[in-house]
C-alpha positions as CSV (number, residue, x, y, z in Angstrom):
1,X,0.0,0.0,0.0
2,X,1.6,3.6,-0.8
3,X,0.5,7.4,-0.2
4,X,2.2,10.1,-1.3
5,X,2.6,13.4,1.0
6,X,4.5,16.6,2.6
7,X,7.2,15.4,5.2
8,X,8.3,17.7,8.2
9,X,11.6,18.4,9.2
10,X,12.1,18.4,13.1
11,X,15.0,20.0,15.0
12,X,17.4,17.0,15.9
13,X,17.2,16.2,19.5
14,X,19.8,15.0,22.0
15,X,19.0,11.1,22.0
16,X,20.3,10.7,25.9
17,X,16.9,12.9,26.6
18,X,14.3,10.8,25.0
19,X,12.3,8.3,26.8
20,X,11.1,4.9,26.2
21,X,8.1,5.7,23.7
22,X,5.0,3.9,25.2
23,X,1.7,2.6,22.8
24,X,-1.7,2.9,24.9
25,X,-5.0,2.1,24.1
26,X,-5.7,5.6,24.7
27,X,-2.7,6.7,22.1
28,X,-3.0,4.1,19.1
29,X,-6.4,2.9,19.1
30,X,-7.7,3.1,15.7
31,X,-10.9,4.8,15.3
32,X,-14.0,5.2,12.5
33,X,-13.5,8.2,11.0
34,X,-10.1,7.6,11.2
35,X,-8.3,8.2,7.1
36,X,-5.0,7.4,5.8
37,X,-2.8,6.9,2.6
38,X,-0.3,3.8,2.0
39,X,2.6,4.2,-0.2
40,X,4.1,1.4,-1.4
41,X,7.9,0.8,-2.8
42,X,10.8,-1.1,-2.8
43,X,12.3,-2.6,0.3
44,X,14.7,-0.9,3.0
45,X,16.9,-2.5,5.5
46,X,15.4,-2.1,8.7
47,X,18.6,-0.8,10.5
48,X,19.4,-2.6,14.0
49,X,17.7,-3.7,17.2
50,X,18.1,-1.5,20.8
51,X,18.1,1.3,22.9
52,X,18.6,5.3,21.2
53,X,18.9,3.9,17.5
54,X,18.9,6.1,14.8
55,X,17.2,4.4,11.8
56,X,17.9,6.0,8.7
57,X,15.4,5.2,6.0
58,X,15.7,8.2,4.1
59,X,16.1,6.3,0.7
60,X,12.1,4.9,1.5
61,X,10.3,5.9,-2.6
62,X,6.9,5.3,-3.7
63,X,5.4,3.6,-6.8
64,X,1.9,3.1,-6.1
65,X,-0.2,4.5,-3.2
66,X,-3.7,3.6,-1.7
67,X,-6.4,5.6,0.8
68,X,-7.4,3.6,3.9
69,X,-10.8,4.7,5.9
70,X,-11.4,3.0,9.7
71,X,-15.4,2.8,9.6
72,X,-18.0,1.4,12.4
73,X,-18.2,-2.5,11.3
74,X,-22.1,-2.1,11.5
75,X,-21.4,0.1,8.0
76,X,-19.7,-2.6,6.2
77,X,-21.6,-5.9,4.5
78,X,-19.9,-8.6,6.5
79,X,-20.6,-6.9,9.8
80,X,-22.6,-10.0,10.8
81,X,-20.1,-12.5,10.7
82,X,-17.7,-10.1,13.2
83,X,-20.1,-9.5,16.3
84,X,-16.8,-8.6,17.8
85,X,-15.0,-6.2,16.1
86,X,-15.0,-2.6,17.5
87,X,-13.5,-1.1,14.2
88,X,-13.2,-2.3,10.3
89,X,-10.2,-0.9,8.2
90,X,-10.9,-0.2,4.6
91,X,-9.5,0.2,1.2
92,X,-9.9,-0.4,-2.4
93,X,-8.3,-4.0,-1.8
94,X,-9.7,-5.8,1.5
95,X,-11.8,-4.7,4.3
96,X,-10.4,-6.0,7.5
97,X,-11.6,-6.4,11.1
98,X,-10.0,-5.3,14.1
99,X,-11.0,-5.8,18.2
100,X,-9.5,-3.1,20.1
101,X,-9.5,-3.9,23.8
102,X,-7.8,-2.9,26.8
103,X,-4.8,-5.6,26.5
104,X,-4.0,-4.9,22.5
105,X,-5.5,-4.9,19.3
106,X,-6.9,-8.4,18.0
107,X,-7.3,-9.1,14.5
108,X,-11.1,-10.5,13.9
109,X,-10.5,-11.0,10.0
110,X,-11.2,-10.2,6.9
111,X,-13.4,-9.6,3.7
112,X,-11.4,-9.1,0.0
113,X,-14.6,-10.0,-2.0
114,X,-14.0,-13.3,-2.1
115,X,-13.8,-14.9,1.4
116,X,-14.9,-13.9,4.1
117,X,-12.4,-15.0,6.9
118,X,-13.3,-15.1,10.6
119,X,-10.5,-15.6,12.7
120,X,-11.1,-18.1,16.0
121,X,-9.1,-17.2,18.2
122,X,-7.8,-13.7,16.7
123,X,-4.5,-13.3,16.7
124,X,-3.0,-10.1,18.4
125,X,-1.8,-6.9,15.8
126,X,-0.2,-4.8,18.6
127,X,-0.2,-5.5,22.6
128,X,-1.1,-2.3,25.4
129,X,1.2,-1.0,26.5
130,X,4.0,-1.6,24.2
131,X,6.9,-0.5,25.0
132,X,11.2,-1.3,24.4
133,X,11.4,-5.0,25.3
134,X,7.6,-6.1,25.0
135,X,6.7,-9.7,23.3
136,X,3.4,-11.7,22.8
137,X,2.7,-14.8,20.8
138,X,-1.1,-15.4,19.7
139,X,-2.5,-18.4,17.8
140,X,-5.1,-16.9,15.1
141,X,-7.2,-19.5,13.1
142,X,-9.8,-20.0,10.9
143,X,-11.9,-21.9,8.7
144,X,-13.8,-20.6,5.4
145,X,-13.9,-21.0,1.8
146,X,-12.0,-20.1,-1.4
147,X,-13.6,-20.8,-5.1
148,X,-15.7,-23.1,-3.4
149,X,-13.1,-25.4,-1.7
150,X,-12.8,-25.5,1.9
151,X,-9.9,-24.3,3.7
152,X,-8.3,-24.4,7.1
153,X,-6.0,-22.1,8.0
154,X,-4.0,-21.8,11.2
155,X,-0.9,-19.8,12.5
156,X,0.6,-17.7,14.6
157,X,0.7,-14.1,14.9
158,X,3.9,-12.7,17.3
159,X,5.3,-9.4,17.6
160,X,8.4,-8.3,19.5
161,X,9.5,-4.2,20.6
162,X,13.3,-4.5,20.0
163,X,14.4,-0.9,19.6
164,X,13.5,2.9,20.1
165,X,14.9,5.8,18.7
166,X,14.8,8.5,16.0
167,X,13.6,7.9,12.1
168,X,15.0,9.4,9.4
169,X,12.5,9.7,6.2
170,X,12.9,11.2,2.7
171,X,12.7,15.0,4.2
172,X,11.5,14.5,7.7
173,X,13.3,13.2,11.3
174,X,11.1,12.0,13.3
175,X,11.8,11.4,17.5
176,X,11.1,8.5,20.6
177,X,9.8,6.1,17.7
178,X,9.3,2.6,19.0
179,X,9.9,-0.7,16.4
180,X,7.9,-3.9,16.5
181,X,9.1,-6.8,15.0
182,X,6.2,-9.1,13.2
183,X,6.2,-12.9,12.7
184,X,3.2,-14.0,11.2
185,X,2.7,-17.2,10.3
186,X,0.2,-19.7,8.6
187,X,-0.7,-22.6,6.6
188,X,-3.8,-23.1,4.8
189,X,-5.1,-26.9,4.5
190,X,-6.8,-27.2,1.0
191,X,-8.3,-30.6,0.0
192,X,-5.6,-31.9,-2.3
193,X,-2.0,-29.1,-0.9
194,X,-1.3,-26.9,2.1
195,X,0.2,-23.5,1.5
196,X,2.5,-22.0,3.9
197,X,2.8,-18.5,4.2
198,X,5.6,-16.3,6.4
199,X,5.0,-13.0,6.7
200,X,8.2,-10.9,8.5
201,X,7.9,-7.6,9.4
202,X,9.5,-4.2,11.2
203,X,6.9,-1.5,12.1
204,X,7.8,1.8,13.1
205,X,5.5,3.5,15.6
206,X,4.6,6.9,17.4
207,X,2.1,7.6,20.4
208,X,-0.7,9.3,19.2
209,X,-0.8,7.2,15.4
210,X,-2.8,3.8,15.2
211,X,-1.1,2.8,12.5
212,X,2.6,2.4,11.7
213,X,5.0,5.3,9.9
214,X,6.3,2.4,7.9
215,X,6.5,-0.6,7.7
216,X,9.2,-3.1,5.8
217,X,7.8,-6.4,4.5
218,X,9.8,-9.9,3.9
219,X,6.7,-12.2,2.5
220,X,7.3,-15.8,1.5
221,X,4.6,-18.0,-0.1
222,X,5.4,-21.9,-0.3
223,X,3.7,-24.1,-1.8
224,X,5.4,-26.9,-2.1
225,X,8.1,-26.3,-4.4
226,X,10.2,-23.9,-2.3
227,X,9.5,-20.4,-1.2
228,X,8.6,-17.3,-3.6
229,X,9.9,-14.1,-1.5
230,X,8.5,-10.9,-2.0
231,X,9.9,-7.8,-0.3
232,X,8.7,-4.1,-0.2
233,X,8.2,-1.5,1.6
234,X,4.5,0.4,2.7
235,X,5.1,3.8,4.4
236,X,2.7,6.5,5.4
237,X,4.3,9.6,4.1
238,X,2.2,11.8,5.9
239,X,2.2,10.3,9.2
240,X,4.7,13.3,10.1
241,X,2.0,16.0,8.9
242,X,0.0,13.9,10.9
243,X,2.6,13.9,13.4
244,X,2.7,17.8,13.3
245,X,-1.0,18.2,13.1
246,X,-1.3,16.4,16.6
247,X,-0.1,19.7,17.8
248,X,-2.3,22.2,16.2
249,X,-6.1,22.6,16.1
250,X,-6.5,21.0,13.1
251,X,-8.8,22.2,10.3
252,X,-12.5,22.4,10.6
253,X,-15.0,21.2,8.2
254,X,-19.1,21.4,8.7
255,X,-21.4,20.9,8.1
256,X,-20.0,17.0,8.1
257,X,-21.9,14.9,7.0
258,X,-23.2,17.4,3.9
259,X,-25.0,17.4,1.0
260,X,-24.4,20.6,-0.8
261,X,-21.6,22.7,0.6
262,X,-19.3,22.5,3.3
263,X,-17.6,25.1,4.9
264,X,-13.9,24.9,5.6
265,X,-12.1,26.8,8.3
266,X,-8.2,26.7,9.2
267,X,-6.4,27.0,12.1
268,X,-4.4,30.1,13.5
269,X,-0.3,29.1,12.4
270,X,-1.9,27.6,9.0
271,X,0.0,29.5,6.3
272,X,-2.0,30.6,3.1
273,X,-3.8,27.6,1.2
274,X,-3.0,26.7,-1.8
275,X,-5.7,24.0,-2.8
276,X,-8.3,21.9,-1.4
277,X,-8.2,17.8,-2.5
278,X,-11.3,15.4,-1.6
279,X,-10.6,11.7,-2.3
280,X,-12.7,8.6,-2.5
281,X,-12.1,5.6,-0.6
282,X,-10.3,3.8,-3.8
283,X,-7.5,6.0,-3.6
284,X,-8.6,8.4,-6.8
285,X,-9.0,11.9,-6.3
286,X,-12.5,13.2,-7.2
287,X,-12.1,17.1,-6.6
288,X,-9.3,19.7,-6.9
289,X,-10.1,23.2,-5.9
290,X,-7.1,25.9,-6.2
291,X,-7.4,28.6,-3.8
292,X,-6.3,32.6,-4.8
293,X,-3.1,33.2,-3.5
294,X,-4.4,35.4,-0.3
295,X,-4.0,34.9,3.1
296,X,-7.9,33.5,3.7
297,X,-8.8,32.1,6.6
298,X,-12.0,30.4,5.2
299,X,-13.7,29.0,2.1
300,X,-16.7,27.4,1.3
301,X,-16.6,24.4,-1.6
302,X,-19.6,22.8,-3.5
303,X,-19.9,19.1,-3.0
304,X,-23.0,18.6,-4.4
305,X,-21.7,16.4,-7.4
306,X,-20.2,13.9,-5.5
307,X,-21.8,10.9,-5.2
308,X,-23.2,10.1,-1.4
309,X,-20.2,8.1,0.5
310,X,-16.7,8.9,2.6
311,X,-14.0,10.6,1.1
312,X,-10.8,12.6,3.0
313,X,-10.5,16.1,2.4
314,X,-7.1,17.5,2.5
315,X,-5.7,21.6,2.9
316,X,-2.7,22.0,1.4
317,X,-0.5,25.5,1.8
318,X,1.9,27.3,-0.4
319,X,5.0,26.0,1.7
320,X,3.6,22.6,1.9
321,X,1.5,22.6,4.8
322,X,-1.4,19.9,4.8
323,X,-4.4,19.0,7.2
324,X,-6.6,15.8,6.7
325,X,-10.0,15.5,7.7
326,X,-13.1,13.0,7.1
327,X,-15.8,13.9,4.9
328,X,-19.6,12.2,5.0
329,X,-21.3,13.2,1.8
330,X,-25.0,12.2,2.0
């Protein structure tokens, strides 16, 4: 998954000063209404394991990018078969199902159009709290079908916090990051071959994001004639905007949901806007408004032509600036 974006530069920071960063249920619980962008590339080395790292993946680039929107499960078609789930992620590709509770995030399953996998017992995404030196293990099951065929999958989802430090991205440095390790792993039981599947990961993550900065992908499919590896990258590129909107009011959009025009205020310390961007939930980008070149503080925008559904609505300044906000059109 890929996004493109505007990166922020922070003042570097003595690394003997930062603490141990800490993920909460309260700081990286994802949440409907909740929008992001996925940009996908080629694969970085992950840099090392430990205490004050400095992980330089400055040389992250994007070919390919896709929107993600957290929604209430009850919105989505499959809600049925996840009486569980407390928040669905979606995108273009797969709808996926997530239990957020006190002890971590559970993963419930998942819907890509053409099975619908319920996961008994769910396996765990990301434990609370999390910090350096955290580890869990989780078995995460299931049993559904594919073309027709039965299948029975099981495997094993772990995840270990083996470093903290400072991220460098293309443009941006980023402070008191913490890294998970993933190990997921599974084998699905067909009727006549099994296919294994390892799925190694390093996620970089900040308080106050539910979803990771970056993430860098070893994938290995077997099935039965030796493993086919696949490695990439998928980095949010505007998880720092994100990172910097955390500490500003951010934009304000109402009414929202609308049905003919929405009116769009910014925030004092936004610099003059540039242009306004709404995009649908696959990723495309249905309207582009340039703004005059003045130092306006609000605008109203017609979105009467758009057809009823959730979109993201972006600011963007003259130096680069950007706030993100979910849009309802009805």
């Amino acid at each position: 998954m890929k996004r493109s974006t505007v990166l922020l530069t922070f003042c570097a920071l003595n690394l003997s000063v930062f603490a141990q960063p800490v993920l909460t249920q309260a700081t990286n619980s994802p949440a409907p209404g909740d929008t992001y962008t996925i940009n996908y590339g080629p694969y970085v080395p992950p840099g090392m394991p430990g205490a004050n790292q400095t992980w330089n993946l400055s040389a992250l680039a994007t070919d390919s990018s896709l929107a993600v929107q957290f929604v209430a499960p009850a919105s989505t078609p499959s809600a049925a078969q996840f009486p569980t789930a407390t928040v669905a992620e979606m995108s273009a590709l797969v709808t996926q199902y997530y239990r957020v509770a006190a002890d971590g995030i559970h993963f419930a399953g998942s819907d890509d159009g053409t099975s619908v996998i319920v996961h008994a017992p769910q396996g765990k995404f990301l434990a609370f709290p999390c910090t350096f030196g955290t580890s869990w293990s989780t078995p995460q099951n299931a049993s559904f079908a594919y073309e027709g065929m039965p299948v029975t999958r099981t495997g094993t989802f772990s995840g270990h916090a083996d470093g903290y430090g400072t991220l460098v991205m293309p443009g941006a440095t980023i402070p008191n990051v913490l890294r998970v390790h993933w190990t997921h792993t599974l084998q699905d039981a067909l009727d006549f071959f099994t296919i294994s599947y390892i799925y190694d990961s390093y996620a970089y993550f900040v308080a106050g994001q539910s979803h990771p900065i970056v993430e860098l992908v070893t994938a290995s499919t077997d099935v039965g004639g030796g493993p086919i590896v696949n490695q990439f990258s998928r980095w949010s590129g505007d998880i720092s905007t994100s990172i910097q909107e955390l500490r500003k009011e951010p934009i304000s959009v109402y009414p929202n949901p609308a049905s003919d025009e929405v009116n769009i205020t910014l925030p004092d310390g936004f610099n003059t806007p540039s242009h306004i961007t709404i995009v649908d939930m696959a990723g495309r980008t249905v309207l582009n408004k340039m703004l005059p070149g003045t130092n306006m503080r609000s605008t109203r925008l017609d979105v009467s032509s758009l057809f009823s559904g959730m979109y993201q609505l972006t600011v963007i300044t003259t130096d680069g600036q950007r706030s993100t906000v979910p849009l309802i059109v009805r």
